[in-house]
Residue frames as a rotation matrix with the C-alpha (Angstrom) as fourth column:
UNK 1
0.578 0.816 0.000 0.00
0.816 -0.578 0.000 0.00
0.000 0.000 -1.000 0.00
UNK 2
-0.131 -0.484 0.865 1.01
0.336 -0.843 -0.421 3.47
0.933 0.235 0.273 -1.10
UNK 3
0.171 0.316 -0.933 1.48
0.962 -0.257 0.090 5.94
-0.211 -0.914 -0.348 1.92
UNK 4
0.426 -0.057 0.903 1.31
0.574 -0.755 -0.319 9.48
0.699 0.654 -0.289 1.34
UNK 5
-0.685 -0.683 -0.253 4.21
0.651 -0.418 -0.634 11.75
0.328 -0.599 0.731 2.57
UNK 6
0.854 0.371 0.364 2.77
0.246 -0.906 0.346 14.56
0.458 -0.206 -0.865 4.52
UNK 7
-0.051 -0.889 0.454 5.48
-0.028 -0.453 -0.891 17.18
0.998 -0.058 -0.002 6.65
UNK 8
-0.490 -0.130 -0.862 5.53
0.833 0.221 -0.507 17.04
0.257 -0.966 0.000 10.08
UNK 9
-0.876 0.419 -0.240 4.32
-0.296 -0.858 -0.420 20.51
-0.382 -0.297 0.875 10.70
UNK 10
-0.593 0.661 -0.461 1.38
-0.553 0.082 0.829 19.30
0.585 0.746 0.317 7.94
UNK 11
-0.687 -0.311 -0.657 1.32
0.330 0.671 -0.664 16.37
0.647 -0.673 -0.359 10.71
UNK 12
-0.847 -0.098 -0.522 0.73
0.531 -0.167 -0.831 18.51
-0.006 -0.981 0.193 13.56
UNK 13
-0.825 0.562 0.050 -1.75
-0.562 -0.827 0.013 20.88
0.049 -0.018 0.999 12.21
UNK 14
-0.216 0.854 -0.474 -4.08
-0.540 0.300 0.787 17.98
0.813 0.426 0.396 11.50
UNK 15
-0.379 -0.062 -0.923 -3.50
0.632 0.712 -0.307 16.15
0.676 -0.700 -0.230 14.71
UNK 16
-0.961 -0.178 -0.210 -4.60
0.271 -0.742 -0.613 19.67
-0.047 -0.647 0.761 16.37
UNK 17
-0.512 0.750 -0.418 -7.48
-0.676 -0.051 0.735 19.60
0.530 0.659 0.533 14.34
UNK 18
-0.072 0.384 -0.920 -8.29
0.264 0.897 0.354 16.11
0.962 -0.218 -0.166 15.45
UNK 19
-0.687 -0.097 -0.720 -7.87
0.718 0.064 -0.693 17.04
0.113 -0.993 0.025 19.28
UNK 20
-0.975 0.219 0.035 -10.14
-0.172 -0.848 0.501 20.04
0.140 0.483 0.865 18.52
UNK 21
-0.430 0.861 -0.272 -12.85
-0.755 -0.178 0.631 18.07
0.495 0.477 0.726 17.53
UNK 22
-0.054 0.290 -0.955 -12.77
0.525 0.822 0.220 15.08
0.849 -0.490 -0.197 19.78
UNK 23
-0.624 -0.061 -0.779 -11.97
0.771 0.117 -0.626 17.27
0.130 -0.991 -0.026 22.93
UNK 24
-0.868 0.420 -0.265 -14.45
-0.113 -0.687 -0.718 20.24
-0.484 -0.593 0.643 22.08
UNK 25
-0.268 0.944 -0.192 -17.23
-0.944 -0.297 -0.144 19.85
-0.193 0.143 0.971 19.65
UNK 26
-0.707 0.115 -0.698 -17.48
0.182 0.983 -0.023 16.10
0.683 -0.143 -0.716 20.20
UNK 27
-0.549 0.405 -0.731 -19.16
0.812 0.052 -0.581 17.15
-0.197 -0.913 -0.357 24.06
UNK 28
-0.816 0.129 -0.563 -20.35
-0.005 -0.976 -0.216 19.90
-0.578 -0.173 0.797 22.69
UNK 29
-0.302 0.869 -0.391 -22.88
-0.711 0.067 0.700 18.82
0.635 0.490 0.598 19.86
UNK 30
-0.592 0.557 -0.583 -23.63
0.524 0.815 0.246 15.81
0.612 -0.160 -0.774 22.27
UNK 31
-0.849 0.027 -0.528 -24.67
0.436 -0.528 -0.728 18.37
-0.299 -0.849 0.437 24.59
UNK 32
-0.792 0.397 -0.464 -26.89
-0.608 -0.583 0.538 19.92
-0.057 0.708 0.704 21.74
UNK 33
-0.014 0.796 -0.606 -28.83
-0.098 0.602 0.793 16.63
0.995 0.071 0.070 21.29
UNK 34
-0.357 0.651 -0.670 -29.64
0.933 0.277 -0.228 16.03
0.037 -0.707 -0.706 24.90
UNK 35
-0.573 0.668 -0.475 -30.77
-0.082 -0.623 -0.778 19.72
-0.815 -0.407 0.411 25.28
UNK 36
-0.696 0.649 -0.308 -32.73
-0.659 -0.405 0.634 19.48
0.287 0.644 0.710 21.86
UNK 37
-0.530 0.493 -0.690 -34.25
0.101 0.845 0.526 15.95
0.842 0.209 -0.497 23.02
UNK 38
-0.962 0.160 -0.221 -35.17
0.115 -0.498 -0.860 17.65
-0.248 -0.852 0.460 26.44
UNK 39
-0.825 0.431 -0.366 -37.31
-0.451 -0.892 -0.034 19.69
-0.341 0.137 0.930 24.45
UNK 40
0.009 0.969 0.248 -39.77
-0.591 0.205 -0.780 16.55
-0.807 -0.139 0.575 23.12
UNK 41
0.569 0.181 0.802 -40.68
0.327 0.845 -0.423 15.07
-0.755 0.503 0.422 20.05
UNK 42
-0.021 -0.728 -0.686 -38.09
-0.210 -0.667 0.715 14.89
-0.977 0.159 -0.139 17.67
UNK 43
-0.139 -0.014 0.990 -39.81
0.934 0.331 0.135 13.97
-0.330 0.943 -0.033 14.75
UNK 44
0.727 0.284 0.625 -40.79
0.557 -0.777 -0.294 17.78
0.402 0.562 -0.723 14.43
UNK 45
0.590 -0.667 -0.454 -37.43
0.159 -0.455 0.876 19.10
-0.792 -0.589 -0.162 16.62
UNK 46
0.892 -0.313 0.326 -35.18
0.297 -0.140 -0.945 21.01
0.342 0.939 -0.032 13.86
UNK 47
0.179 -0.959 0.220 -32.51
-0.984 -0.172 0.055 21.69
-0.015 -0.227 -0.974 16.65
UNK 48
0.427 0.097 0.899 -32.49
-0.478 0.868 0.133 18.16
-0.768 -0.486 0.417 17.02
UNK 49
0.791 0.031 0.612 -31.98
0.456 0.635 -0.623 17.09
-0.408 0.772 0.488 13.73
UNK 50
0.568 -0.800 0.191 -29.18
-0.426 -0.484 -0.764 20.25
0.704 0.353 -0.616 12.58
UNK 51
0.045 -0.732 0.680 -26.97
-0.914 0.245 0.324 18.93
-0.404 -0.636 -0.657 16.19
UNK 52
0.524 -0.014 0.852 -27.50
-0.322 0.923 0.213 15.16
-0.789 -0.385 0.479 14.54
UNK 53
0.903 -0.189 0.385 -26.42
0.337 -0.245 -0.909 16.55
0.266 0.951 -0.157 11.08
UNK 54
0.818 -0.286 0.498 -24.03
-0.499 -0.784 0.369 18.31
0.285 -0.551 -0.785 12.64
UNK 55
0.431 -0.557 0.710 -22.67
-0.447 0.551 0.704 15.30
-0.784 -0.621 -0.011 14.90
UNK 56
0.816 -0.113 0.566 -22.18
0.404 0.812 -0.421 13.25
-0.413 0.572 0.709 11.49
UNK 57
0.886 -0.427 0.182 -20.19
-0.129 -0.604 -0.787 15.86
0.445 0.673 -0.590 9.92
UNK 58
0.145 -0.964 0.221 -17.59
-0.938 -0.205 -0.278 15.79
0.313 -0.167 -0.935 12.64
UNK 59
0.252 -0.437 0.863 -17.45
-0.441 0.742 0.504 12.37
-0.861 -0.508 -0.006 13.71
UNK 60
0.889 -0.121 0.441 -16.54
0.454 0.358 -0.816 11.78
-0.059 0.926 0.374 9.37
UNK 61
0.710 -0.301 0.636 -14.28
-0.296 -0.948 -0.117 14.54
0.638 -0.105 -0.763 9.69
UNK 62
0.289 -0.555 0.780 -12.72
-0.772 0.346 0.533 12.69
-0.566 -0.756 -0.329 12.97
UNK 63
0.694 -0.062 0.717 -12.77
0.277 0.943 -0.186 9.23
-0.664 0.328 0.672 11.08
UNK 64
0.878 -0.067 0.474 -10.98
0.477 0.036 -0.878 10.77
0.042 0.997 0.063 8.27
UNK 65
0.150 -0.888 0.435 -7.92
-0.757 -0.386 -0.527 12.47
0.636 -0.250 -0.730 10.02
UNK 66
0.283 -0.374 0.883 -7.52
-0.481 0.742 0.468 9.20
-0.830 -0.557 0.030 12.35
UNK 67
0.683 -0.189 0.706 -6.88
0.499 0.827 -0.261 7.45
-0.534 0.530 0.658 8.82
UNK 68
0.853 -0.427 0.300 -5.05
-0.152 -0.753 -0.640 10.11
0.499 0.500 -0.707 7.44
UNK 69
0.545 -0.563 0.621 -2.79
-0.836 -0.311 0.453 10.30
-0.062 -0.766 -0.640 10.26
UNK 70
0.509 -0.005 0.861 -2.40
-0.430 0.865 0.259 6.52
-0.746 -0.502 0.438 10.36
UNK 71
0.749 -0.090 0.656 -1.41
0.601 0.509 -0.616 6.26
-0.278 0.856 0.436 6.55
UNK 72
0.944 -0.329 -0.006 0.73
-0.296 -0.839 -0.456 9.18
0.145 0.433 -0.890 6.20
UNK 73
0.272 -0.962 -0.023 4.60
0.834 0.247 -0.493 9.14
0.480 0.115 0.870 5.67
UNK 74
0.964 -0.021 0.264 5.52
-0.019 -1.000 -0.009 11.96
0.264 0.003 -0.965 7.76
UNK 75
0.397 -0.744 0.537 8.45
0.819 0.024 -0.573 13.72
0.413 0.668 0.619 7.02
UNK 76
0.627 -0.218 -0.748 10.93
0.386 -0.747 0.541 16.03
-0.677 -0.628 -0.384 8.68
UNK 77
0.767 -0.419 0.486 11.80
0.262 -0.488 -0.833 18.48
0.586 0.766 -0.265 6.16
UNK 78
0.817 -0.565 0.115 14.66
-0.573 -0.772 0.275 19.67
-0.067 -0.291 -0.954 8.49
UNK 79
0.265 -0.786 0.558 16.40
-0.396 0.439 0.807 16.86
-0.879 -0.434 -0.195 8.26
UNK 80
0.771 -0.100 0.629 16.39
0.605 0.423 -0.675 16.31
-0.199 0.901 0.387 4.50
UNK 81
-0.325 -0.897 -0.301 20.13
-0.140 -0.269 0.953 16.43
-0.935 0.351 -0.038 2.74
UNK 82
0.573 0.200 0.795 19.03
0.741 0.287 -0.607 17.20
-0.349 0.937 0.016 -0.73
UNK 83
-0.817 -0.556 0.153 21.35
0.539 -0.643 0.543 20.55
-0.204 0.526 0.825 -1.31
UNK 84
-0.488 0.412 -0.770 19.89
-0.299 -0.907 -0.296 22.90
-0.820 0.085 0.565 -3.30
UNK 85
-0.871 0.477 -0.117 17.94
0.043 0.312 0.949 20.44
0.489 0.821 -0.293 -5.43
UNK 86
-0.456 0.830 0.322 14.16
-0.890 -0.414 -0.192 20.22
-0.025 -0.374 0.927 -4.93
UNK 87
-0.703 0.073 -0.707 12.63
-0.198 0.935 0.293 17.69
0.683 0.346 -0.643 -3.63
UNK 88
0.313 0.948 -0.058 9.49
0.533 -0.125 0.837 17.01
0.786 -0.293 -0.544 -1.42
UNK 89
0.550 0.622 -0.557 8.99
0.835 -0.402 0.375 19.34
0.009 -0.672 -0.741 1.24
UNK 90
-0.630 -0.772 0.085 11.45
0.764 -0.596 0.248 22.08
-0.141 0.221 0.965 -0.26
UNK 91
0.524 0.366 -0.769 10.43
0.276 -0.927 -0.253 25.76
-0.806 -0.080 -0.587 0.40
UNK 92
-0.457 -0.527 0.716 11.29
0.884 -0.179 0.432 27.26
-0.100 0.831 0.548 -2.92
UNK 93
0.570 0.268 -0.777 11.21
0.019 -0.949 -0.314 31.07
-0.822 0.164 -0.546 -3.91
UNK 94
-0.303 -0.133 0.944 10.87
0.931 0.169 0.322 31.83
-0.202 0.977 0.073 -7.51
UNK 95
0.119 0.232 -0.965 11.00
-0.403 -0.877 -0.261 35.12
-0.907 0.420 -0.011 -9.58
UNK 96
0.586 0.386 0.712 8.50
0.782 -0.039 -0.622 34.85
-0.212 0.922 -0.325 -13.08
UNK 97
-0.247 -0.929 -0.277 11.17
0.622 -0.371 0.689 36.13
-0.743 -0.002 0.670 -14.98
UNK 98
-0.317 0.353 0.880 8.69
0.897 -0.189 0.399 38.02
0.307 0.916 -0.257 -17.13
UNK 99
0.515 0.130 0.847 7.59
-0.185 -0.948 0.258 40.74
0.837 -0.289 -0.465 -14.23
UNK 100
-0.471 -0.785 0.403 10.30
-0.221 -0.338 -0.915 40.43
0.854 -0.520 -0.014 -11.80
UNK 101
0.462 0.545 0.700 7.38
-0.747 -0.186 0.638 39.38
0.478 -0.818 0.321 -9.23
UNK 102
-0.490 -0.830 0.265 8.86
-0.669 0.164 -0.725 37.16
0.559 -0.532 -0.636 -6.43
UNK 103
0.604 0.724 0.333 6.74
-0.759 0.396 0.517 33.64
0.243 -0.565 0.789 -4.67
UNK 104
-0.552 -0.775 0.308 7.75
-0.809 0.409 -0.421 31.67
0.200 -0.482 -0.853 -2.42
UNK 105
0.647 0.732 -0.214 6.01
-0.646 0.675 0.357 27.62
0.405 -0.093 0.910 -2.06
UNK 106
-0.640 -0.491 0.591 6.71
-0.630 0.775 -0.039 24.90
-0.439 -0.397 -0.806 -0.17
UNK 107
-0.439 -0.203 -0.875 6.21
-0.707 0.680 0.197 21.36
0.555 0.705 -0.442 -1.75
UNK 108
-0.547 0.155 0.823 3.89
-0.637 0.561 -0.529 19.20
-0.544 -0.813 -0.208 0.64
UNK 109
-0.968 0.207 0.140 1.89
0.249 0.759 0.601 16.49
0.018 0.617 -0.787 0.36
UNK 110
-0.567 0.737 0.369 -1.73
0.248 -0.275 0.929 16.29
0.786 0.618 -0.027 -1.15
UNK 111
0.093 0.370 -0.924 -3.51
0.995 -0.010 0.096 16.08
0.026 -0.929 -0.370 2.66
UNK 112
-0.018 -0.477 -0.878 -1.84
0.652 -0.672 0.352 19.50
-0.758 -0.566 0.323 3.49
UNK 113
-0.667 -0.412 0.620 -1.68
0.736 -0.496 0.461 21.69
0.117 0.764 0.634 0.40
UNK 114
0.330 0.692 -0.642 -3.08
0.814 -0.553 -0.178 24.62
-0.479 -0.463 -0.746 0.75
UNK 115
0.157 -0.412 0.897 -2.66
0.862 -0.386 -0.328 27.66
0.481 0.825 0.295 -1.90
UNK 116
0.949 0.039 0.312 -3.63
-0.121 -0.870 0.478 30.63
0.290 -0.492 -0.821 0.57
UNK 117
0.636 -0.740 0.217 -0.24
-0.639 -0.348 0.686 29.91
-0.432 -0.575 -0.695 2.54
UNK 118
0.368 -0.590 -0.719 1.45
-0.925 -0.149 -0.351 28.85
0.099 0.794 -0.600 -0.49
UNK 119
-0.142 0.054 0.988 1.34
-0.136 0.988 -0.073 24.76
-0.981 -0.144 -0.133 0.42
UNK 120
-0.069 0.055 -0.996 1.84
-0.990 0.123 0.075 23.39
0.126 0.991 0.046 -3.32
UNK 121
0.576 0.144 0.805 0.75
-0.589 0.756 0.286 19.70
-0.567 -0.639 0.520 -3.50
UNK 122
-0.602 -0.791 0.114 3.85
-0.390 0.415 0.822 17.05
-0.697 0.450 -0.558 -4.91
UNK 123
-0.119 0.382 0.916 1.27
0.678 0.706 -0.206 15.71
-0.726 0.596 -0.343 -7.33
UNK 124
0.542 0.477 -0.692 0.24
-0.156 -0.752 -0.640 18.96
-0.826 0.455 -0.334 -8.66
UNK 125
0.604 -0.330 0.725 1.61
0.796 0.223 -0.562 19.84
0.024 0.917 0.398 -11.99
UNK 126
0.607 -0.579 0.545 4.01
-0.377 -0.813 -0.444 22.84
0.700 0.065 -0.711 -10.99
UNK 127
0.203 -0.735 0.647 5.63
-0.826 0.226 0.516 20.94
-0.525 -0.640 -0.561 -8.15
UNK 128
0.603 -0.146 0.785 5.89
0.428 0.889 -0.163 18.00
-0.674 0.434 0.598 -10.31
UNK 129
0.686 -0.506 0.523 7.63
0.228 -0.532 -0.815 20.95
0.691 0.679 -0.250 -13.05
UNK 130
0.401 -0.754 0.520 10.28
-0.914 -0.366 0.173 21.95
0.060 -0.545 -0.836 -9.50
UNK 131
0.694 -0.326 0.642 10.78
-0.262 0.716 0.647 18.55
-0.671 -0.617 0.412 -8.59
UNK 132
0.223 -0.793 0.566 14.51
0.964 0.265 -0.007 17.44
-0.145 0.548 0.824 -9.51
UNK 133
0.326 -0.651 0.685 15.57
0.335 -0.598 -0.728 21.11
0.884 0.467 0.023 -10.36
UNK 134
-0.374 -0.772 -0.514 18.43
0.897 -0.160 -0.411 23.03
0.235 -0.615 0.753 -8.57
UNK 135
0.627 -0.003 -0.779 18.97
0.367 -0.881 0.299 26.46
-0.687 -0.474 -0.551 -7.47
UNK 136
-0.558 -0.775 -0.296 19.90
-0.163 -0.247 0.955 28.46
-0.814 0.581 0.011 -10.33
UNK 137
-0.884 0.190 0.427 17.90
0.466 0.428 0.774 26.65
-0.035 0.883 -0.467 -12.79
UNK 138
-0.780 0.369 -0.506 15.36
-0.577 -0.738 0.350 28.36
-0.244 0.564 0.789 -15.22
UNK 139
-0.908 0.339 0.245 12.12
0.394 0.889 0.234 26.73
-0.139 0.310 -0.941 -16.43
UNK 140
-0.859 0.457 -0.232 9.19
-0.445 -0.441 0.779 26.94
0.254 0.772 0.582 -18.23
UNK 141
-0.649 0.719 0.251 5.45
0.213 0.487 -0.847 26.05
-0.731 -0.496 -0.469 -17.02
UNK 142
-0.969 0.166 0.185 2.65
0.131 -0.292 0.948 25.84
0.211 0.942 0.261 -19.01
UNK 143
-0.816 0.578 -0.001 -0.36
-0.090 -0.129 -0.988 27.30
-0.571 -0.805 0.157 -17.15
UNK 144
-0.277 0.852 0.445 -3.57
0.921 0.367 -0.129 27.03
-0.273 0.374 -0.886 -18.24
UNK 145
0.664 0.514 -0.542 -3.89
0.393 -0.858 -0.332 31.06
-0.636 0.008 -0.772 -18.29
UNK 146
0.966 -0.193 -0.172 -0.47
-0.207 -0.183 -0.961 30.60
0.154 0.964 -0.217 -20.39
UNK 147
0.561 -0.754 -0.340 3.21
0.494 0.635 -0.594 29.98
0.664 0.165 0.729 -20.58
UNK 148
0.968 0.080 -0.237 5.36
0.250 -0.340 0.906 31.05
-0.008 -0.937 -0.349 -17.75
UNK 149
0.199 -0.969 -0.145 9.02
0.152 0.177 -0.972 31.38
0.968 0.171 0.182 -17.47
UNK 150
0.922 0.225 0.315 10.45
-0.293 -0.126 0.948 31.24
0.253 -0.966 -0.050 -13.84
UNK 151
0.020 -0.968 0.248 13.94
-0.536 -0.220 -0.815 31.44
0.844 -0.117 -0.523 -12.17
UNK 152
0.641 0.325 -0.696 14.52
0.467 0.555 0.689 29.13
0.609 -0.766 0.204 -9.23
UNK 153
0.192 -0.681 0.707 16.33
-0.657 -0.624 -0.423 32.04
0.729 -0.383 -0.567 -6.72
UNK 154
-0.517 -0.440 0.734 16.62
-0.855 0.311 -0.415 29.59
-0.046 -0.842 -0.537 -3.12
UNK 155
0.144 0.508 -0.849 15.91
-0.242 0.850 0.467 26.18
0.959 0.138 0.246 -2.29
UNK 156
-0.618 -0.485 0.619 15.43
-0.677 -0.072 -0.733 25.60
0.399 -0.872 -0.284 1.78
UNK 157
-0.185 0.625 -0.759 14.47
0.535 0.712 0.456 22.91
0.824 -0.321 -0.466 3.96
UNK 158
-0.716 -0.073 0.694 12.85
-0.566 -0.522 -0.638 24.36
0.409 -0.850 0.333 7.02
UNK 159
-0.813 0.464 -0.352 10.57
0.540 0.827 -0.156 22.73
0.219 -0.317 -0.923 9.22
């Protein structure tokens, strides 16, 4: 069986998650359904039914980061010796050598990726276009909004 890599930090955030939901809104929606059932019959009780709607969401939500967790390769990016090649969990800062603009991504796995805070998943097709190059090296992306051109300025492992 395949295991997908996640980072350690990636790791932690979901395991925080998971403690989240088991140690507050776990007691908290059960709370919800005994005060909605309090309240009578719950074939016509709509708090009753949103707190059991509710409960499903997170106890799928729980199920699904206890298997996550359990399957994952995690990975300390601080302790990878790759140099200044790229490979998974490499923070990379690139300047689109067409406007001089400057981004900076880090390479995680699919679980974790997350564009707002620049979390590129390794499957994607742009970390799949870093992976294997150096620091130094030039390349060429083909975006769906068009063709890129992009400088690789640092490669860092950081945790």
């Amino acid at each position: 069986m395949n295991r997908p890599p996640m980072t350690k930090k990636g790791a932690e955030r979901l395991r925080g998650e998971l403690d989240r939901l088991k140690s507050e809104e776990r007691p908290r929606i059960i709370a919800a359904i005994a005060e909605a059932r309090a309240h009578g019959d719950l074939k016509e009780n709509a708090e009753y039914h949103a707190a059991r709607e509710l409960q499903g969401f997170i106890e799928g939500r729980i199920q699904e980061l206890e298997g996550t967790l359990s399957h994952a390769d995690v990975i300390d990016v601080s302790r990878l010796n790759a140099g200044k090649r790229i490979v998974f969990g490499a923070t990379v800062e690139l300047a689109d050598e067409d406007s001089g603009e400057e981004v900076t991504y880090q390479i995680v796995g699919d679980l974790e990726a997350d564009i707002k805070q620049r979390l590129i998943s390794v499957s994607s097709p742009f970390a799949r276009a870093l992976i294997g190059k150096s620091e130094g090296d030039s390349f060429e992306f083909v975006a769906p909004n068009g063709t890129k051109n992009y400088e690789i300025v640092s490669v860092s492992y950081q945790a």
